[in-house]
C-alpha positions as CSV (number, residue, x, y, z in Angstrom):
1,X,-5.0,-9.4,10.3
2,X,-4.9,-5.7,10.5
3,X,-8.2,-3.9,11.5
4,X,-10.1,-2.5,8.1
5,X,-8.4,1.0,6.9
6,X,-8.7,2.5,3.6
7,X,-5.1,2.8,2.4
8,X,-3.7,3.7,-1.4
9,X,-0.6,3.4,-2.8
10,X,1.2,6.2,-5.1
11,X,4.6,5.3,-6.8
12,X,5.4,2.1,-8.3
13,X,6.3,-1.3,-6.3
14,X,8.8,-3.3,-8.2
15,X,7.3,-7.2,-9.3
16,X,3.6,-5.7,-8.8
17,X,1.0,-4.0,-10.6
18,X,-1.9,-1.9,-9.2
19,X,-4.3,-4.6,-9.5
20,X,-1.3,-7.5,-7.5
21,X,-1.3,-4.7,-4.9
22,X,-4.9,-4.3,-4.3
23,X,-5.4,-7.9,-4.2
24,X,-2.5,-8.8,-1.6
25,X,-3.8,-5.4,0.7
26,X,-7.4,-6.6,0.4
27,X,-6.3,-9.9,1.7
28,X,-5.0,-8.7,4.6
29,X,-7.6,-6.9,5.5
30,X,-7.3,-3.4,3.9
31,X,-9.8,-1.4,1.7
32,X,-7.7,-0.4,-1.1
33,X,-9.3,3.0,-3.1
34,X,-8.8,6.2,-4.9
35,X,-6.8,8.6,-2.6
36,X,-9.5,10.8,-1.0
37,X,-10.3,12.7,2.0
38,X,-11.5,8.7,3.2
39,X,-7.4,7.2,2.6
40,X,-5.9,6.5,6.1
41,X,-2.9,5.3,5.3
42,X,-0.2,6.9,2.3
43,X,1.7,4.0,0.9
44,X,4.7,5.5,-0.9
45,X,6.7,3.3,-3.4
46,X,9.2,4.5,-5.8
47,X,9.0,7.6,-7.4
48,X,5.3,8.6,-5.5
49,X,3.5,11.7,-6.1
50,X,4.6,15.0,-4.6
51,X,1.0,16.4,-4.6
52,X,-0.6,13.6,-3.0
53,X,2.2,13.6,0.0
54,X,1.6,17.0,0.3
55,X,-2.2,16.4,1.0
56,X,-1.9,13.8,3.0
57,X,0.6,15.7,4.9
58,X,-2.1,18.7,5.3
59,X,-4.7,16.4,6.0
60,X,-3.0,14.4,8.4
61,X,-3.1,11.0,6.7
62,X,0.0,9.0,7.6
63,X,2.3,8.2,5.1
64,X,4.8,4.9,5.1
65,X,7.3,3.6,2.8
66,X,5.7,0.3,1.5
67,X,8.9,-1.3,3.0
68,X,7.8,0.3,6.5
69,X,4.4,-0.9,5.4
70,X,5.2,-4.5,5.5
71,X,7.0,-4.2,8.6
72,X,4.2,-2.2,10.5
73,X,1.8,-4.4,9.8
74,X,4.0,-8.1,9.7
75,X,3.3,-8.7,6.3
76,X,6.8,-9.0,5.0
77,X,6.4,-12.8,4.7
78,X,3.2,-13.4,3.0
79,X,4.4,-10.8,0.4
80,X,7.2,-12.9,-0.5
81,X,4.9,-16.1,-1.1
82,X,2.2,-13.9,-2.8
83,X,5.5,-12.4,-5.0
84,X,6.4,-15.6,-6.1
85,X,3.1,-16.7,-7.1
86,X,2.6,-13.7,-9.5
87,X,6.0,-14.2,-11.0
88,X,5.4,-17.8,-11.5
89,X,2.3,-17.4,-13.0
């Protein structure tokens, strides 16, 4: 389980809403919020928001594609199972 770091996501993940992605983050141990001065971690799905890469970019906050994301932080197959239950249900 990955160490507590305040992360958001800007851009739209395909099969989830906001409220799928903060519950499947949370469970693996991220604090999902507002992007502030606070975010650690840039999550950038499709389409994401210029201005908020540009700050985190001047404030140094790393930014990954939620792809990258998954990978980082071996998530890739619990997303898949937590995917299929929100579909199914």
């Amino acid at each position: 389980m990955a160490m507590s770091r305040r992360i958001y996501v800007t851009g739209k993940i395909q099969g989830m809403t906001k409220k799928h992605i903060k519950t499947f983050t949370e469970s693996h141990g991220f604090e999902y919020g507002s992007f502030s001065g606070k975010t650690e971690l840039l999550i950038l799905g499709e389409r994401p928001g210029d201005k908020k890469i540009q700050r985190a970019q001047n404030e140094g906050i790393e930014t990954l594609t939620w792809n990258r994301f998954l990978q980082k932080f071996n998530l890739k197959g619990p997303f898949e199972e937590f995917l299929k239950k929100v579909q199914d249900s």
